[in-house]
Structures are given as structure tokens and as C-alpha cells.
C-alpha positions as CSV (number, residue, x, y, z in Angstrom):
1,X,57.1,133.0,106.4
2,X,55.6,133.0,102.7
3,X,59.8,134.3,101.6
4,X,61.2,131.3,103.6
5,X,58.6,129.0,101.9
6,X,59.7,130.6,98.2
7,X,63.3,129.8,99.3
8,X,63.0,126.6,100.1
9,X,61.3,125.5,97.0
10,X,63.1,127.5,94.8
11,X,65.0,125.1,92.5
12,X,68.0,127.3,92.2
13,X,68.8,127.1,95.8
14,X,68.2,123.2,95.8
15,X,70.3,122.3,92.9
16,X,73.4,119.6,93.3
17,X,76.8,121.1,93.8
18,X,78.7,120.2,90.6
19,X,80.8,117.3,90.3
20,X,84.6,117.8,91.2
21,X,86.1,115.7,88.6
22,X,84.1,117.1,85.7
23,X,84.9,121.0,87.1
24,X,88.5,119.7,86.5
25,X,87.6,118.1,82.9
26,X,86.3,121.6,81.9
27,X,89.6,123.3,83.6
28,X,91.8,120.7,81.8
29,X,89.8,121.3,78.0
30,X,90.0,125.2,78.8
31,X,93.8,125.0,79.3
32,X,93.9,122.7,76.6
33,X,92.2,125.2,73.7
34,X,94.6,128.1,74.5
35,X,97.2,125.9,73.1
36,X,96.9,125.9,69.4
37,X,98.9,123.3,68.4
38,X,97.4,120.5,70.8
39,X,93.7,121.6,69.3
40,X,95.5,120.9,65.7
41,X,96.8,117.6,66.8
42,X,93.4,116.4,68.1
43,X,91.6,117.9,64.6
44,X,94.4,115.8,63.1
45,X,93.8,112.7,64.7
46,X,89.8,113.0,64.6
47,X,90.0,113.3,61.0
48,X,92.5,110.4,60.7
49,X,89.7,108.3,62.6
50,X,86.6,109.6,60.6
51,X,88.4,108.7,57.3
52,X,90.0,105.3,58.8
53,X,86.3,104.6,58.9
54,X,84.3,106.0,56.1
55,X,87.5,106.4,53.9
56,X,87.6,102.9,52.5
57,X,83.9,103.4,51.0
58,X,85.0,106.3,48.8
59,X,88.2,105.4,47.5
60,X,88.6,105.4,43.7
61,X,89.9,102.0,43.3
62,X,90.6,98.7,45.3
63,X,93.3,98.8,47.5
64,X,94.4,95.1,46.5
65,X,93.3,96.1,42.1
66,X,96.6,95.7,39.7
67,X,97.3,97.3,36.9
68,X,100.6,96.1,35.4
69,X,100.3,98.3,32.1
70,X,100.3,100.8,34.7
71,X,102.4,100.0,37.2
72,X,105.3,103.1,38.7
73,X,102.7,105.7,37.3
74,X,103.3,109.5,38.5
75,X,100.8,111.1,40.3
76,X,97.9,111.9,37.9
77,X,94.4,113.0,38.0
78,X,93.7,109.2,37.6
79,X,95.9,108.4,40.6
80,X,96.2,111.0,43.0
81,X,99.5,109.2,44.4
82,X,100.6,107.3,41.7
83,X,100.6,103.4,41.2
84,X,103.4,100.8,42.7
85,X,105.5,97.9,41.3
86,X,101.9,96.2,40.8
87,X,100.5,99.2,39.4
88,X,97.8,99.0,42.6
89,X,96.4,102.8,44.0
90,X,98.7,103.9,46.2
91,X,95.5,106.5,47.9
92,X,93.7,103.6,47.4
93,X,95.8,101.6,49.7
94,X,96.7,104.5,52.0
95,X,93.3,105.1,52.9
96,X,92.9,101.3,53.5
97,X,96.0,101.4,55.6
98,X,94.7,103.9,57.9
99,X,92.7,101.8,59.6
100,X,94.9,99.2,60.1
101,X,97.3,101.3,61.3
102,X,95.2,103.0,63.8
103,X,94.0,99.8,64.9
104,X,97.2,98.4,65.8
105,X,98.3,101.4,67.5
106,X,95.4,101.9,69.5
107,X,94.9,98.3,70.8
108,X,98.2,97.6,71.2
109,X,98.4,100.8,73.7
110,X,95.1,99.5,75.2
111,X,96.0,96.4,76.6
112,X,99.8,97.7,77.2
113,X,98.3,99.9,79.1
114,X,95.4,98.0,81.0
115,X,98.5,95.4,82.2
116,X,101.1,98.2,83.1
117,X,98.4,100.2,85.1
118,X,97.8,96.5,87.0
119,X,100.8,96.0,87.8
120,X,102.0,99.1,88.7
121,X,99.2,100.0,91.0
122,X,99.2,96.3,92.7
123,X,103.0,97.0,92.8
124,X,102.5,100.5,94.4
125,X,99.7,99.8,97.1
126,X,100.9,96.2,98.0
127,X,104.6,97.4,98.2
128,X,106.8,95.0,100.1
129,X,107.8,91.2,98.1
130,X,105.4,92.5,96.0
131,X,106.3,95.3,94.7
132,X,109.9,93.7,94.5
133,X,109.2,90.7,92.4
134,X,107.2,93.0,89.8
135,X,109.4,95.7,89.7
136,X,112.2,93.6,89.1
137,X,110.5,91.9,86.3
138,X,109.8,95.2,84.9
139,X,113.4,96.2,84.8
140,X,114.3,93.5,82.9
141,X,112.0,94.4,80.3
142,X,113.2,98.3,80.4
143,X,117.0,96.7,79.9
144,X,115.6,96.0,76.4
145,X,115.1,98.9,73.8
146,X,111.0,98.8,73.1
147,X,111.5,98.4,69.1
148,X,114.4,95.5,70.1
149,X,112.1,94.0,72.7
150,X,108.8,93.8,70.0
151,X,111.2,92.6,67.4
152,X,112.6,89.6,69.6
153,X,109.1,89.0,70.6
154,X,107.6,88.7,66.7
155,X,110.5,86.9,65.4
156,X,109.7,84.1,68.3
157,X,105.6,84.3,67.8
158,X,105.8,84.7,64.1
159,X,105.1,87.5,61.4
160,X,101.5,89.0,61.2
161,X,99.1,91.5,62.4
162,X,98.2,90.2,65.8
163,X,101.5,89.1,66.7
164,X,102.5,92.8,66.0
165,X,100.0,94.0,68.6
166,X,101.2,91.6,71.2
167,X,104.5,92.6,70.8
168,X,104.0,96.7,70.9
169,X,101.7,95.7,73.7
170,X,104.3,93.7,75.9
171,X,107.2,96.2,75.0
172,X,104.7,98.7,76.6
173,X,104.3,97.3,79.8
174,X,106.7,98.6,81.7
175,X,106.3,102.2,81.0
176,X,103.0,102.0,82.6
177,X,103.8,99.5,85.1
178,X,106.4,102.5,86.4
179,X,104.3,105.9,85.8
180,X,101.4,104.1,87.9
181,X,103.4,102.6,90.5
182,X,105.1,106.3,91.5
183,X,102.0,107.9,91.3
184,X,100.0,105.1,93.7
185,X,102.7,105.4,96.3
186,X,102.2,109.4,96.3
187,X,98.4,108.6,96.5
188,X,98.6,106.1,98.8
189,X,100.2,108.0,101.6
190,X,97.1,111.2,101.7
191,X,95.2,111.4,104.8
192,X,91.6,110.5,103.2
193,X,92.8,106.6,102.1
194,X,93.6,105.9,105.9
195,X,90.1,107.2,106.1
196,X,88.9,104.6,104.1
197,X,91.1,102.0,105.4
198,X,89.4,103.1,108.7
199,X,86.2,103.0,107.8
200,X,86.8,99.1,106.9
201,X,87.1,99.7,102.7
202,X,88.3,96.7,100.7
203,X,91.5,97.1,99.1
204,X,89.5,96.5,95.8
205,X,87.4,99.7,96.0
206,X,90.1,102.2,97.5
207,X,92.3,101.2,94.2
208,X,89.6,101.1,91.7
209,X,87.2,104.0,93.1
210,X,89.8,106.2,95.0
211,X,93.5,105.8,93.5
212,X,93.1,105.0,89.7
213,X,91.1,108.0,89.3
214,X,93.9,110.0,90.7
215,X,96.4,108.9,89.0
216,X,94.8,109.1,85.6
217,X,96.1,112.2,84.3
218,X,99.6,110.4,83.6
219,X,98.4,107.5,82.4
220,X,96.1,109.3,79.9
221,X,99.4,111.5,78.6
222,X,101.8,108.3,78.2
223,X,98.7,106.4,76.4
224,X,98.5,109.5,74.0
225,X,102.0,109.4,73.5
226,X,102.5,105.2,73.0
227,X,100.1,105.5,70.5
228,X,102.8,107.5,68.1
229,X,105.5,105.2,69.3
230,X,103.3,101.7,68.6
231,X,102.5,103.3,65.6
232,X,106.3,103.5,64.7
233,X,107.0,100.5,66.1
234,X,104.6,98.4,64.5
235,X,105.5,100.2,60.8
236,X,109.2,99.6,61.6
237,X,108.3,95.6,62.0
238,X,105.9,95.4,58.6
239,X,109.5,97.3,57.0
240,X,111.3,94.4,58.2
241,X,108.7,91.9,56.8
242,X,107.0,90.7,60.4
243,X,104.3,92.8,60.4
244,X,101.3,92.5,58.5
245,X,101.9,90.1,55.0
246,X,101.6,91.0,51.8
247,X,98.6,92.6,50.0
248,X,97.8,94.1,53.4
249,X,98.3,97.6,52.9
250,X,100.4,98.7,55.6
251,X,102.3,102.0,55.7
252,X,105.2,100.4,56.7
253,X,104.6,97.2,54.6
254,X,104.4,100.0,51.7
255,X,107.1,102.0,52.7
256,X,109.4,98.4,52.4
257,X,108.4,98.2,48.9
258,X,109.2,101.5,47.9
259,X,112.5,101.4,48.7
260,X,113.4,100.0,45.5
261,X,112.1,102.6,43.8
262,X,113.2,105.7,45.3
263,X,115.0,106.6,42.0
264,X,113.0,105.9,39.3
265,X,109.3,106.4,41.1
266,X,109.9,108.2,44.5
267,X,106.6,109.0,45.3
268,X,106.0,105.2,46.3
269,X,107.7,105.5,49.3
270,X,107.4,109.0,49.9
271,X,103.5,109.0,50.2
272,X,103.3,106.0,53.3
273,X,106.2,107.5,54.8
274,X,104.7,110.7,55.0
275,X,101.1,109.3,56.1
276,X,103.4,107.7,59.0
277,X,105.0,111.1,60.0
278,X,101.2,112.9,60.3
279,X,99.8,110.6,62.2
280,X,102.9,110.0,64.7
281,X,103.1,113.8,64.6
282,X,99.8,114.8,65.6
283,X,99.9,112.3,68.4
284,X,102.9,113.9,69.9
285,X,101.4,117.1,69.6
286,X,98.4,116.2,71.5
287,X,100.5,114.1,74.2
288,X,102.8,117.4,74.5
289,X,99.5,119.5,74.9
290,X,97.8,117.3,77.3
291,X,100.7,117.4,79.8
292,X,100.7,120.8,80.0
293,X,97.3,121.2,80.3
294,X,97.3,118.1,83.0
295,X,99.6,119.7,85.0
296,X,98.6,121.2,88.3
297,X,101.4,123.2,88.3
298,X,100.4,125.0,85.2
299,X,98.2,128.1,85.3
300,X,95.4,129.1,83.7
């Protein structure tokens, strides 16, 4: 009788069964480390984001400083990366820039994605007129190329920063409206939401408590990877002259000024444009990595 009694208040024997979605978290981070060059995309962007926000308090010089005496200066002790046309610090203004452009890329994906994962799992569950009416509105934002369908959309609105995020964010849309909607309809049709449909569940809480979090693993790979495409997208538009205005420093913004001087002073493009490539980079990698490792169909 006394054993019983030990066994019933052991703690051991009483603890919670552990939680089925974090299990799958840990199985997902395991898979994740035994790919190297996912965990060196990730280190990437984690330092990218530490130095997008402490960075601007230790830089040598001010990003927006000129120095005309010396302007189209060589990399030097002085200046790491040289000086521009105005003879401003181009790691000055890099490190400055990293925040903005992380910034625009984030957000932009954010509410790009918070719409297309609306509309695609309305789309999806609803089906029917629906589903048509959205779908087809979709598709004619897919018939547009998403650097096209941003430009168009900025040269309408105007040239700056927030018009720039609008843009990357609409152009984004539909790539989430259509990864969410095929995974809801999968969803939709297992045996345990005719359960809940049974057992007299609102529409709101089967989408939001039982088919978003199963259909998250795609949305959380195309987020990772429209972050390096924003990113492109939105340095493409500041090269054209509608993204952020002048003395922003914006890579692409940067990288538009340095043109002129690839002869005579390279290394005022060549620094932006490689700060672009890393970042953009080690977002793929980490999209790439998260796929696989999101994959049911990949083993352990």
C-alpha cells in the first residue's frame, strides 16, 4: 500500500506529457545544426541584426559628414572603405545602411506576408465564389514580374522609404496568398477538423487555432526567403532613384552613386554591392536550410 502511495506522489510519474509542437521545434533545430551552411546563414544574419543595432553607435564618423578635400579616398586606416564623391565614410554609411535595409526587408515581408496568409487561407477554407474571386485577383498580380509590379506601384505612390515597403509588400502578396491556400485545402480535408466542425467550432478558431499552425512550416521558409528578394528589390528601386532619397544611406542608393566611379575609385560601388550580396546570401542559405529541415520527408 505504502509503494502505491510513493507512486502516486512521486513527481516523476505525475509530470505533463511534453508538448507536440515544441517536440517538433527541437526535431526541426536538430535537423537544422547538421546542416552547416544553414547554421552559417543564421550566424550571418544574427550578426547583421546585432550590428544594424548597436553598429551606428560605434562608427568612426557620421554617415551624412563630408569631406570634399577628401572625397574618392582609397581605403585607408582612416577609412576602412574609402570616401565617396562627397568625401562621406563609406563604413560609416554602410553600417547606417544596415538597418535601413533590414528594416525594409523585414517589414515589407511582414505585412506581405500577414495579407497573403489571409487571403490564401480565407481563399482555401471558404473555397467556392470565394476562393474564385481571390484567386483570380491573385493571378493577375502573378502576370506581373515582382521587381516590375513594385516598380509600377512606386512610380504611381511616389519615391521614398515607405512607399518602397508598400510596394515589396503588395508584390509579395500573392506568393503567400498561393503557398497558404494549397496547404489549407490539404488541411482542411483531415478527419480531426470535421471533428471540430462537429463539435460546433467557429470557423474563426479551427483557422486560427487548428489550420494556421499547420501550415506554418511553408510560410516560415517563403518568409525567410522574401526577405533576400525584398531586400533586392527594394535596393534595385533606391538604384533607380525611388527608393530612399538622398543622404539616406542606402546600399542600393550607394551602389547608384558609385557607378560613376567604377574606374577611377571602384571601391564605392564595390563595398554596398557586396554588403547587398551577404545579406541576400545568408538569407537564402537559411531559407534553403529550413526547407530541408521542415520537410517531413527528410530524415533525421
Amino acid at each position: 500500500m505504502s509503494e502505491q502511495i510513493e507512486t502516486i506522489d512521486n513527481p516523476q510519474t505525475s509530470m505533463k506529457p511534453p508538448n507536440p509542437r515544441l517536440q517538433n521545434w527541437k526535431i526541426v533545430f536538430n535537423k537544422l545544426k547538421k546542416n552547416k551552411a544553414s547554421m552559417v546563414g543564421g550566424f550571418l544574419i544574427l550578426l547583421f541584426i546585432i550590428i544594424a543595432i548597436v553598429g551606428p553607435y560605434f562608427t568612426p564618423y557620421s554617415p551624412n559628414t563630408q569631406d570634399v578635400v577628401n572625397k574618392l579616398a582609397p581605403p585607408s586606416a582612416e577609412n576602412w572603405f574609402g570616401t565617396d564623391h562627397f568625401g562621406r565614410d563609406i563604413f560609416s554609411r554602410i553600417i547606417h545602411g544596415m538597418s535601413i535595409t533590414l528594416y525594409v526587408g523585414f517589414f515589407s515581408v511582414f505585412l506581405g506576408a500577414t495579407l497573403g496568409v489571409l487571403i490564401g487561407v480565407v481563399s482555401g477554407y471558404y473555397g467556392g465564389r470565394t476562393d474564385t474571386i481571390l484567386m483570380r485577383i491573385m493571378d493577375v498580380l502573378l502576370a506581373f514580374p515582382g521587381i516590375l509590379l513594385a516598380l509600377a506601384i512606386v512610380s504611381v505612390l511616389g519615391g521614398n522609404l515607405f512607399n518602397v515597403i508598400l510596394a515589396v509588400a503588395i508584390s509579395s502578396v500573392p506568393v503567400f496568398a498561393r503557398i497558404v491556400r494549397g496547404s489549407t485545402l490539404s488541411v482542411k480535408k483531415l478527419e480531426y477538423i470535421d471533428a471540430m466542425k462537429a463539435l460546433g467550432a467557429s470557423d474563426t478558431r479551427i483557422i486560427f487555432k487548428h489550420i494556421l499552425p499547420n501550415v506554418s512550416s511553408p510560410i516560415i521558409v517563403q518568409a525567410t526567403l522574401s526577405i533576400a528578394t525584398a531586400i533586392l528589390s527594394a535596393s534595385g528601386l533606391s538604384f533607380l532613384g525611388l527608393g530612399a532619397q538622398p543622404p539616406t544611406p542606402e546600399w542600393g542608393a550607394m551602389l547608384s552613386d558609385g557607378r560613376n566611379y567604377l574606374f577611377n575609385a571602384p571601391h564605392v560601388a564595390t563595398f554596398p554591392g557586396l554588403a547587398i550580396v551577404a545579406v541576400v546570401l545568408a538569407f537564402n542559405i537559411l531559407g534553403d536550410g529550413l526547407r530541408d529541415a521542415l520537410d517531413p520527408k527528410t530524415k533525421d
